[in-house]
Structure formats: structure tokens, C-alpha cells
C-alpha positions as CSV (number, residue, x, y, z in Angstrom):
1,X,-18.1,29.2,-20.1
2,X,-14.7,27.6,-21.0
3,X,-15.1,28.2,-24.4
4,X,-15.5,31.6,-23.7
5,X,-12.7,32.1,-21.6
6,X,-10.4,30.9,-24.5
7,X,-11.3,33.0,-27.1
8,X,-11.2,35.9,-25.1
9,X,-7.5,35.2,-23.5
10,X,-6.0,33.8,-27.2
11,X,-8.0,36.5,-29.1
12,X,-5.7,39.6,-27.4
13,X,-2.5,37.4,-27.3
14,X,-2.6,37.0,-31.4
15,X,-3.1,41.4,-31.6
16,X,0.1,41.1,-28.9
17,X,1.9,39.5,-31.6
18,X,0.8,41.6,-34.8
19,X,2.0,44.6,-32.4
20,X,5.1,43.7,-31.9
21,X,5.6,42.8,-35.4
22,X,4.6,46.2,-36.4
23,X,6.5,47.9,-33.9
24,X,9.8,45.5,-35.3
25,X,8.7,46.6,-38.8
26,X,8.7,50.3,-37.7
27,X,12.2,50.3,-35.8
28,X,13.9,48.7,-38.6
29,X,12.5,50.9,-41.1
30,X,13.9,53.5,-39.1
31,X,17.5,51.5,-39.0
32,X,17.2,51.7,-42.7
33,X,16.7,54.9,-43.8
34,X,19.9,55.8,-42.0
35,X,23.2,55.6,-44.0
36,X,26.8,54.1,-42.5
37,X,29.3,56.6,-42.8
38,X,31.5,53.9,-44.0
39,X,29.2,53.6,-46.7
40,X,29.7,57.3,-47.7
41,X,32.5,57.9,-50.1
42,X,33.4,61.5,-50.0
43,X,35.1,62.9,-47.3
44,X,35.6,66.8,-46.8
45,X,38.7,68.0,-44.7
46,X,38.7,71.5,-43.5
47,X,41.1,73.4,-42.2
48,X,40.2,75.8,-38.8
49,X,41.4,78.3,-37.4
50,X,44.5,78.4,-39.9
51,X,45.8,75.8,-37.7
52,X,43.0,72.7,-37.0
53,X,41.6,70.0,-39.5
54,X,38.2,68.2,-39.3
55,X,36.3,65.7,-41.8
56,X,33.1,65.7,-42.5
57,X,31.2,63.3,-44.1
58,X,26.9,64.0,-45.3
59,X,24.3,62.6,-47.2
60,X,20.5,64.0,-46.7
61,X,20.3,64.9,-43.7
62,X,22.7,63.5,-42.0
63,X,25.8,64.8,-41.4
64,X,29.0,62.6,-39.4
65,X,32.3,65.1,-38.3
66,X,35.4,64.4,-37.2
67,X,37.2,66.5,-34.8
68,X,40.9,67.2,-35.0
69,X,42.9,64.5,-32.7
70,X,39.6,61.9,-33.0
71,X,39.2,58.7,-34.7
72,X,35.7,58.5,-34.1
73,X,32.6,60.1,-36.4
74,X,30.3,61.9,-34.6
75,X,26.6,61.8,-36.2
76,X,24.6,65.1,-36.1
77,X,21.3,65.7,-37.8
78,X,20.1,68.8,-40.2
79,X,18.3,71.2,-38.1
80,X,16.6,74.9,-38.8
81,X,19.5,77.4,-39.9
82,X,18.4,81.2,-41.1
83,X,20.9,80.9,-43.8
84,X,22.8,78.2,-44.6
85,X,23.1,74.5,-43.8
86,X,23.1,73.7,-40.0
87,X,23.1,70.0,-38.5
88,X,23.3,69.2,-34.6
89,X,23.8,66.6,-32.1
90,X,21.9,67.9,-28.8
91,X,23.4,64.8,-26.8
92,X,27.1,66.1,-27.2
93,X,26.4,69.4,-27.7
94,X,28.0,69.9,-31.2
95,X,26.7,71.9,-34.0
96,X,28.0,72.2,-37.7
97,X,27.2,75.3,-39.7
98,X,28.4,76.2,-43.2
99,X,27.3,78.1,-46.5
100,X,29.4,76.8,-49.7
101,X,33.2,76.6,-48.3
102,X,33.0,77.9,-45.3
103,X,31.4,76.5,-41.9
104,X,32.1,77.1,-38.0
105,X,31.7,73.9,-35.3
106,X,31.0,74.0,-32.4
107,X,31.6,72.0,-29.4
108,X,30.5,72.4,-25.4
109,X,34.6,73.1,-24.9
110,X,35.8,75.1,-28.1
111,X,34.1,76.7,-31.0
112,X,36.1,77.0,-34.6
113,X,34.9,79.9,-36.2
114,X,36.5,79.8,-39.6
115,X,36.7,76.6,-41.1
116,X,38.2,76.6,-44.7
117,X,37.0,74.0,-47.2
118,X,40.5,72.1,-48.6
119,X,40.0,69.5,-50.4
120,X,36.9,66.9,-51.2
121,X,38.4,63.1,-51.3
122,X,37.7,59.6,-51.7
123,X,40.9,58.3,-49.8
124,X,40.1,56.6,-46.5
125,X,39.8,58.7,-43.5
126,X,40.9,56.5,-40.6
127,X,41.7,60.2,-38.2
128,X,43.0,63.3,-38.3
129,X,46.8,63.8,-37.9
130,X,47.1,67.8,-37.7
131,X,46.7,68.8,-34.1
132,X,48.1,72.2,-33.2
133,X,50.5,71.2,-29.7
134,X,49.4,67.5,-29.2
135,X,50.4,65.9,-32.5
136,X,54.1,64.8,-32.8
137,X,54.1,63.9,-37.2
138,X,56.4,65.3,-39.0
139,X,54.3,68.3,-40.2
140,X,53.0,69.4,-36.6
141,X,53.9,72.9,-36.5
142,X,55.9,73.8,-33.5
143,X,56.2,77.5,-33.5
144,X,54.0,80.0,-35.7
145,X,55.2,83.7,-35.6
146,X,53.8,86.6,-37.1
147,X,54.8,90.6,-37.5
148,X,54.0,93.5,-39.6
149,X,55.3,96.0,-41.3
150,X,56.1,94.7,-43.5
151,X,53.7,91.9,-42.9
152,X,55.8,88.3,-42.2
153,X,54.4,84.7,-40.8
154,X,56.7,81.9,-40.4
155,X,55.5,78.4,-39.4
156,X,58.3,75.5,-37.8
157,X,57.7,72.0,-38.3
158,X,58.6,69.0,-36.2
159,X,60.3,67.5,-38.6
160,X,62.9,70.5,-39.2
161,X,61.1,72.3,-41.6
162,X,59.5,75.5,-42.1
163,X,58.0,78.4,-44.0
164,X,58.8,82.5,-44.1
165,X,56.0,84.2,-45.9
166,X,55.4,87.8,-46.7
167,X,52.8,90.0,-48.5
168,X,49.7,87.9,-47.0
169,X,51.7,84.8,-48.2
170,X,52.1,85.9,-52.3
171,X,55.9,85.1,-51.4
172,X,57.4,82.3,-49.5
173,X,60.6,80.8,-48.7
174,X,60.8,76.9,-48.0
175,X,63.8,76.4,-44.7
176,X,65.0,73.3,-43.8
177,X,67.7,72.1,-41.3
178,X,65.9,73.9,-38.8
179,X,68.9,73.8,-35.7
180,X,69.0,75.1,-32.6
181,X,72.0,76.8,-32.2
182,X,71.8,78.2,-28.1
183,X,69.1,78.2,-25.4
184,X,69.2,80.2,-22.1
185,X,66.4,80.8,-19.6
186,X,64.6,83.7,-21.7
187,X,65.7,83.1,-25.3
188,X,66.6,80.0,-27.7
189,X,68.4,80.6,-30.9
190,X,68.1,79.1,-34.0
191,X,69.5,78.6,-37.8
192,X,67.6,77.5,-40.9
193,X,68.9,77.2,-44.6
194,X,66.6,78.1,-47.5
195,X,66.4,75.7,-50.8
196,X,69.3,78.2,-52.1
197,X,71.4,77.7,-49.1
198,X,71.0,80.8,-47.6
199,X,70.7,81.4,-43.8
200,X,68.3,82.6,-42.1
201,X,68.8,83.2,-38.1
202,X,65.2,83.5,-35.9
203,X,65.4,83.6,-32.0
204,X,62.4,83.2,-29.6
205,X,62.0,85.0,-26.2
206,X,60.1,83.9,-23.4
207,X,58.2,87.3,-23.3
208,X,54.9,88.7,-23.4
209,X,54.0,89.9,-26.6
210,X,51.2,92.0,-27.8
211,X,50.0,91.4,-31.4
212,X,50.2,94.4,-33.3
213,X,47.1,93.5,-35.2
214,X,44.7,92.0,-33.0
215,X,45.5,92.7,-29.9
216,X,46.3,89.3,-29.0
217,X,48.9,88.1,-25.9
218,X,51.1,85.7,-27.0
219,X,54.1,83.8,-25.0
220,X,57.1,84.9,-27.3
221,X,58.6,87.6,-28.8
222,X,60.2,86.7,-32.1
223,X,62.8,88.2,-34.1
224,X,63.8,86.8,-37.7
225,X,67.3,87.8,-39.4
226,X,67.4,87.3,-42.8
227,X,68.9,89.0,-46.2
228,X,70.2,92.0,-43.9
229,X,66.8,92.7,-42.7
230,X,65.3,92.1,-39.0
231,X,61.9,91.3,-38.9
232,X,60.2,91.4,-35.5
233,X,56.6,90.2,-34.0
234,X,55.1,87.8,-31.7
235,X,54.3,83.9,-31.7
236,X,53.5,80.9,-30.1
237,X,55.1,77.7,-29.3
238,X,53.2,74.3,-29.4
């Protein structure tokens, strides 16, 4: 009666053992087929929106993106696209779509629709410095204007730099010494000098302006002087 008792209480307590095991086995087969993203040596940066930068990072199907502003990889999974590659991470609500050099990301507060491939790299990615109005580097662009006819963009840097482009950006001037020269309630003025040592003069009013293009609102009106031309349009401050 004892003897019975005993193998039928050790008997179950041994397949307790071999379960766990198994189920040890299982979970860190699982662990393992999963890469680090610090193991991954490739990193793409993309530029969105003209204006953002993320990271990405893949192998498989496994995909890790870094938004613009973050230090941190966020690790989405490959999921069912019609066209395309698509990976997703349902507990943050992020999604990364793209088709050769172009993807769109979304996020549960802002979606980036055109995402440019720039550049595939082995450098190490610790975050991403280029933030439209948060980031405070020397390349954080300030102030990005745009007009048309003729068609004109110009971009101001923190650092006192800047760009004037024209023709969809087949011709560009480099400024520098980017100086405010007056400010007022409505308008600021300002000087910049090209590599050549020309000036160029550019003021910025605090008025509602209506791209020309798209339809757009946008804080400022802008209006460039430069080589005895006026060039006038619409921009934003950041």
C-alpha cells in the first residue's frame, strides 16, 4: 500500500521536471532565434518629410526603428503587406512600410509619409540629432521658406548658416553670417553673406500665409532680396 503510494506521487513529480525542462528548452530557443540590434551592423537613415530622420535597422524578419529625437530602438515584426515590405509593433502602435528607397512610418501620434532612403552605414548610431523645432545642433534648421514663380526654398540654420535654392534645387547658394539686423512686433530683419561676399537681405512677418502650391497655412510671410530681385512666399519658424 506504501509502496504504491510512492511510485505513484514520484512517478508524476519526474514528468514535472522533464516539462519544465522542455518548456526552458522551448523559451530559449525562442530567445535565440531573435537577433540584438547591436549585433546588426548596417544602419539605414532616412530622411521624412524633407525635414525628419529615422534609423532603421533589419534582419529576417525583424525590423528595430528609431524615431527622430529617440535613443531607443523600437522592435517591430514583418507582417502581411499587398505590396512591399511591412513590419509592425501592435503594442505601440507603429508600423514601417517601404518598397526599395522609399517607406512611410507610422505612429499612434504622427504618420511620415515620405521617407527618403539617404545613406546605408556602418558608423554607430547612438540617436538621431535632426529634429525639426526641438533640436538645438548646429544644423537644426530654424526657418524653411518657400515661393514660386520662380520657384525659391531657403533653409536657416542654428548655427548661422543657410541655403537659397532655385529651379527645384538644380542651383543653390551657400549664406553664412546669418545676422539679425532689426525686430519689431510683426517683422524681424535679417542679412546673410554668400561664399562670394555678396548680400543677401530676407525679412520674416508674423503673418498668415497661404502656400501658393498646396494650400498650406503657414505662420510667416517671407520676402528674400537678393541680386536686385524680390522673391516672396511663405515659411515657418522652428
Amino acid at each position: 500500500m506504501s509502496r504504491s503510494w510512492k511510485t505513484s506521487w514520484v512517478q508524476p513529480r519526474r514528468w514535472q521536471h522533464l516539462g519544465w525542462a522542455c518548456l526552458l528548452s522551448l523559451l530559449l530557443a525562442g530567445c535565440q532565434s531573435t537577433p540584438i540590434v547591436e549585433e546588426i551592423s548596417e544602419t539605414s537613415l532616412w530622411r521624412c518629410d524633407q525635414r525628419d530622420e529615422l534609423a532603421t535597422r533589419f534582419q529576417g524578419e525583424h525590423l528595430w526603428l528609431m524615431l527622430p529625437g529617440s535613443d531607443e530602438w523600437l522592435h517591430l515584426q514583418a507582417a502581411r503587406a499587398a505590396s512591399g515590405a511591412l513590419y509592425r509593433d501592435a503594442a505601440s502602435g507603429t508600423s514601417f512600410w517601404n518598397r526599395g528607397e522609399r517607406a512611410r512610418v507610422e505612429t499612434p501620434e504622427h504618420t511620415w509619409m515620405n521617407c527618403q532612403l539617404t545613406e546605408v552605414t556602418t558608423r554607430h548610431i547612438a540617436s538621431l540629432p535632426y529634429v525639426v523645432g526641438t533640436d538645438r545642433s548646429p544644423q537644426a534648421v530654424t526657418l524653411r521658406a518657400n515661393g514660386h514663380h520662380p520657384g525659391w526654398r531657403l533653409e536657416v540654420r542654428q548655427a548661422g548658416t543657410a541655403e537659397l535654392s532655385f529651379r527645384f534645387g538644380t542651383q543653390r547658394v551657400a549664406l553664412e553670417e546669418v545676422t539679425l539686423i532689426d525686430q519689431d512686433l510683426i517683422e524681424s530683419r535679417y542679412r546673410a553673406l554668400t561664399q562670394a561676399g555678396e548680400s543677401l537681405h530676407y525679412q520674416v512677418q508674423n503673418i498668415l500665409c497661404i502656400d501658393a502650391a498646396s494650400g498650406e497655412p503657414l505662420p510667416h510671410r517671407v520676402e528674400i532680396h537678393f541680386e536686385g530681385q524680390i522673391y516672396r512666399g511663405c515659411g515657418q519658424s522652428f
